[in-house]
Every structure is written in structure tokens, then in C-alpha cells.
N, C-alpha and C positions, 0 to 999 in steps of 0.2 A: 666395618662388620668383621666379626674375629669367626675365621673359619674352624676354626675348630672346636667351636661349640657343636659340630656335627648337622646344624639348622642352617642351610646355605639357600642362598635363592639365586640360581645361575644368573637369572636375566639382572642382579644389581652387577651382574662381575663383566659387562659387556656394554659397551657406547654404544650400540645397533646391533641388532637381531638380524638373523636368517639373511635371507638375498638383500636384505637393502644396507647389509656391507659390504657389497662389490661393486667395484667401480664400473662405471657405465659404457654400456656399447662403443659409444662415439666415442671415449676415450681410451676404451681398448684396443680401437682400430688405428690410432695414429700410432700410437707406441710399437703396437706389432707390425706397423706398415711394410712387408718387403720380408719378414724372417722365415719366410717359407719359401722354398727356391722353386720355381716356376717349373722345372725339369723332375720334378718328382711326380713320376706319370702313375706311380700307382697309390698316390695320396689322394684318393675319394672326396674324402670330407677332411680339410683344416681351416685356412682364415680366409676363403675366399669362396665363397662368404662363410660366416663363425659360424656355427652350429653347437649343439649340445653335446657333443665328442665327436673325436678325429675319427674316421677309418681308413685304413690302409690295406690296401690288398695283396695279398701272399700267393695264391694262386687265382685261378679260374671261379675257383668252389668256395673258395674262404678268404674272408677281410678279416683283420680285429677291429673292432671297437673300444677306444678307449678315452676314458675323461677322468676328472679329477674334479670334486668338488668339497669346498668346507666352511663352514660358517660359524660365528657365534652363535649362542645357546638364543632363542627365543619364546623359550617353554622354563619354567624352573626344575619340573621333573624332571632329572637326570637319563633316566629311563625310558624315557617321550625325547627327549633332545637326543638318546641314540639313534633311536628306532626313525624319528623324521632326519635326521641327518643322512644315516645310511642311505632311506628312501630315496632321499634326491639325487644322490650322488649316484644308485642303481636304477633310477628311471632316466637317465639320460642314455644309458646303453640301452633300453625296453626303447625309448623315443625315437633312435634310429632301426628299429629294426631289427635289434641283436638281442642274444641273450647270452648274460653275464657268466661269466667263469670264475672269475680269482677277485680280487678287493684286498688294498692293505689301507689300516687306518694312515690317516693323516690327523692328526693329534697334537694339541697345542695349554698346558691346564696350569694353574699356580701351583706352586710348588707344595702350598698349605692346603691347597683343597682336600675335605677328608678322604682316603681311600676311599672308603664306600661308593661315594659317588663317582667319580673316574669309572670304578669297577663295576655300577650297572649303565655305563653308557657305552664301556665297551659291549657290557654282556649283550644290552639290550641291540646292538649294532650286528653282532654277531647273529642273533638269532632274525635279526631283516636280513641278512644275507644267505641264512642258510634257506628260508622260505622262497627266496628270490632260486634255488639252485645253484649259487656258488658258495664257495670258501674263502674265507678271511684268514688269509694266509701270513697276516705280520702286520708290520706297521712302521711308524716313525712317529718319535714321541716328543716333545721339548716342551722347556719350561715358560711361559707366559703370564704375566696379572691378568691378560682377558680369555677365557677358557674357546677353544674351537674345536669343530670336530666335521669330520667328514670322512672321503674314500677316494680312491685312485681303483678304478674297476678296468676291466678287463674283461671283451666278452664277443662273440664272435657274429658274422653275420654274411649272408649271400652276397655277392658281391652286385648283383642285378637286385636284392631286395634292398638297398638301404631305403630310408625313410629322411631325405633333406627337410629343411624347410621350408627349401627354396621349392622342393617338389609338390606344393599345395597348387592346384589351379582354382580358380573360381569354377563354383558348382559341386566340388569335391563335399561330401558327407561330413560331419565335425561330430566326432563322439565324446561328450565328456563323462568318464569315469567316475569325476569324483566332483563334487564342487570349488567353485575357484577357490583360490586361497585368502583367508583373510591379510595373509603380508603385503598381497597385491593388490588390496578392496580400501587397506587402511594407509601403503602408501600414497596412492593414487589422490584420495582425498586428504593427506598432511601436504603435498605437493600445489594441490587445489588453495587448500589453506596459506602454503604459503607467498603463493602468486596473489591472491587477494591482499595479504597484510603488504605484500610490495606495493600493488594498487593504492592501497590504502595511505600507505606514509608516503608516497609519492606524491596522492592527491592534498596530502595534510601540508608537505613542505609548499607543494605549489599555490596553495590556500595562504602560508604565510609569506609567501614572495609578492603575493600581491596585496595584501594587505600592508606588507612596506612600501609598495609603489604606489601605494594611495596616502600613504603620509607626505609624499612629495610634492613640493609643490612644482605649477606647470615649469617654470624655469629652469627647476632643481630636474625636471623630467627630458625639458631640449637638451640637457646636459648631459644627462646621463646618454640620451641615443646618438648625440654625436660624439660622446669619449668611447664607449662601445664597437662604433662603429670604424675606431682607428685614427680619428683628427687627435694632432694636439691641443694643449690649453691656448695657443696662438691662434689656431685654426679655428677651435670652436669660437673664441672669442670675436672672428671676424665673423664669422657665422650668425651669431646674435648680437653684432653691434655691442656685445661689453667687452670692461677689459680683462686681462689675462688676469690678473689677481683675482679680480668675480669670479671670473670661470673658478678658479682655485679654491676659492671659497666656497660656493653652489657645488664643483665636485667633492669636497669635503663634508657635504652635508648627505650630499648622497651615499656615498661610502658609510657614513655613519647611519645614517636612516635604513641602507639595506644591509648591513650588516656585512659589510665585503669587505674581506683582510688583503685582498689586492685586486690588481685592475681584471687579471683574468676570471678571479671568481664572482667580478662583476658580471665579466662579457656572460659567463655561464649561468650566469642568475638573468639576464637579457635572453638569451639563449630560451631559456626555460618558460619564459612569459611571452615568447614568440614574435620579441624584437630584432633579433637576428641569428646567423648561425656563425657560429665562430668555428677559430682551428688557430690553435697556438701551435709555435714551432718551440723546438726545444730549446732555444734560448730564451725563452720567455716572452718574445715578439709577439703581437696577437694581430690578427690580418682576418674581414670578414666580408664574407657576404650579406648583401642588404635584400631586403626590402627592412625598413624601420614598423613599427607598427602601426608610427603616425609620422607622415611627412610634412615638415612646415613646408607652410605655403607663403606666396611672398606677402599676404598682410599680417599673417604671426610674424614674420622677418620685420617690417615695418613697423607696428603695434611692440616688438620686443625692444627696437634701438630705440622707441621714444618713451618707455618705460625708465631703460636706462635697467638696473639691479631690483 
């Protein structure tokens, strides 16, 4: 797309939109494990537990509140991508409690995007901060192929009023202002969407696992539960009264028949049709637990040596 035809659609200049390019709780939490030092008595609100901004307390009377938020564009209007940017980034100070002060952008745009647009998403940014009662006092700008935008706020609050998360009890009243958001109506169900297509090729590959183990025959199938299960081609061979070359042969048919490019992606194709549970060591050793699915009995053992192959 050549931006400087002045016709730009943010959302093609962005691999995901709004909150669902941020990495997720549970992987926020291990990374920032410990970077808060446990002796910072007058840290209110940081990573224990996260919240929507820090606050810190200054005196008796006064904490700041402060957070930082920014995201890709989700809206193509530039003007709408300032005005919901800001918003987020100014409701996390209103969510604890506080009320905001100061704001500088956090800004991130291609280099070729046309002015115009940059300049109604600061405008539009600006004028959600001034309605909010604070000022947008500067910024930090750089160059990126995927455009972002957000805010770094700054805004003060009672040091007895904050508003945790953690401070919800059951029973407490729940006012919603505005309706949910559709970013969080339309992840929720792509997330659904893609746990089902998991389901799904999981039940299709399981579907073809067994329809290879029905091209086998019963032989090619003792075979297979006793290579699986960790015997040699000596071992299986005594196992069913053949010789080692059979066995070598019958498991070459089976390898071939299920499609297994070695022994362990046998055992895990066993594994999967709920003949056994394996566990490979790192030297490619494979050691399991049994139950088989079918245990011969000693007149298959019998009925198998006087077949012979």
C-alpha cells in the first residue's frame, strides 16, 4: 500500500489491534518475578498483585498514580484511534481512584505515514486529555512500520481511596458505564474458535491413526505392542514363537503401514490410540508404561507359534 496517496487504513499497517497485542498476564508475571523490592513500604499498588497503575505514596494526603499504555491502531480513523487510545490509557488512572494530571504521548508511526494523519491522532489525543482535566505535556516519538499510540499519565489520588482489584468483595455493586468492548467479545470467541479447530485436527489426526491400525494385520498389530512397549526383535520374537527376521519384517510393515519415520514416533502414535504411555530420554532410549490395549493371552501365544508367520 503506498502511503502517500494520503488514503491510509491504519488497521492494514498493524498485525493486531488494541489490547490483544499485549502479552498476557501469566507471562507478565514470571518475567517481572522479584523486580519490585519488597521494602518499598510506600508502593500501594505495583506487581503484587498488577493492577491498572502503580501508586505510590508521598504523604498522608497524596499518592500519584501512574501507568502507561499503548497499542496498535484498531479503528482506521486516525481521529478515533487517538481519542480511544488516550481513553485507555486515562481510564486506568479514573479505575484506581485518581484523577489524572499530566500525560505525554508514547508514539511509535512509519516514517511515510502522511502528516495529516499523525497530526489528527495527536490532536484528537489531546483534546481526550484536556476533557479528562489534564495536560499533555510532550511526548516521545520513533520511527516504526507498525503505527502505536498511547499515554504515560500521571494523576493523583487519597492514599485510603485507592480502588484495587484485589478490593472487590462479593456482593459489592458492579456499574458498567459503557458497554463491554467488542475487542474483548471478539477475542474471546476467535480464542473459542481456535480451541475447537485444535479439537478438531486432533480428532482428524486421531481418526487417521486408527484407520492405519486397522490396515494391520493381527500379527503386524502383536508386533507393534510389543516393539512399543520396549522388547527387542529377539525378545518379541520369543514372545510369539517367530523368528527375528519376521519380527523384522512384520515391524517393517508396520512402520510402513502407520507411517512412522522412527521407533519413538511409533511409541507416540501408540501413545495416542491408548496402547501405552511413553517417555523418551534424551538419548533417544524409549522406556514405558503398560497396560497394552490388548494383552495376549496364552492361546494367542499358542494359536501364534503354530501359525508360524
Amino acid at each position: 500500500m503506498n502511503l502517500n496517496t494520503g488514503t491510509v487504513k491504519l488497521t492494514d499497517l498493524a498485525s493486531c489491534g488494541g489490547c490483544a497485542a499485549k502479552y498476557s498476564a501469566a507471562r507478565l508475571e514470571q518475567l517481572l518475578a522479584g523486580i519490585v523490592p519488597a521494602e518499598a513500604e510506600d508502593l500501594l499498588v505495583g506487581l503484587a498483585p498488577a493492577d491498572d497503575a502503580a501508586v505510590y505514596r508521598l504523604d498522608d494526603e497524596t499518592a500519584l498514580v501512574f501507568t502507561l499504555d499503548f497499542f496498535p491502531p484498531l479503528v482506521d480513523d486516525p481521529r478515533e484511534f487517538g481519542t480511544i487510545a488516550a481513553t485507555n490509557a486515562l481510564n486506568d488512572v479514573f479505575a484506581m481512584g485518581g484523577r489524572p494530571l499530566l500525560a505525554l504521548s508514547i508514539a511509535e508511526f512509519p516514517e511515510d505515514l502522511p502528516q495529516e494523519t499523525v497530526a489528527a491522532i495527536l490532536d484528537a489525543a489531546d483534546r481526550q486529555v484536556r476533557e479528562a482535566g489534564a495536560i499533555l505535556a510532550g511526548g516521545h516519538t520513533i520511527r516504526d512500520d507498525e503505527p502505536k499510540y498511547g499515554l504515560a499519565v500521571v494523576g493523583t489520588v487519597h492514599p485510603d481511596g485507592v480502588w484495587p482489584k484485589s478490593g472487590a468483595r462479593p456482593g459489592d455493586a458492579l456499574f458498567l458505564t459503557k458497554p463491554l468492548g467488542d475487542v474483548l467479545l471478539l477475542a474471546t470467541v476467535r480464542q473459542a474458535l481456535e480451541r475447537s479447530r485444535a479439537v478438531l485436527l486432533d480428532e482428524t489426526e486421531v481418526r487417521a491413526l486408527r484407520s492405519s491400525y486397522a490396515s494391520l494385520t493381527r500379527r503386524e498389530r502383536d508386533v507393534m505392542a510389543l516393539v512399543v512397549s520396549g522388547l527387542l526383535n529377539k525378545q518379541v520374537g520369543g514372545e510369539l514363537g517367530i523368528s527375528e527376521i519376521t519380527v523384522k519384517a512384520h515391524r517393517g510393515q508396520v512402520m510402513r503401514k502407520m507411517k512412522a519415520e522412527s521407533l519413538p514416533a511409533l511409541v507416540m502414535m501408540a501413545t495416542r490410540l491408548g496402547m501405552a504411555e511413553a517417555r523418551i530420554t534424551l538419548r533417544g532410549a524409549v522406556s514405558l508404561v503398560v497396560p497394552f490395549a490388548r494383552v495376549l493371552t496364552p492361546s494367542d501365544q499358542q494359536r501364534s507359534s503354530t501359525r508360524g508367520c
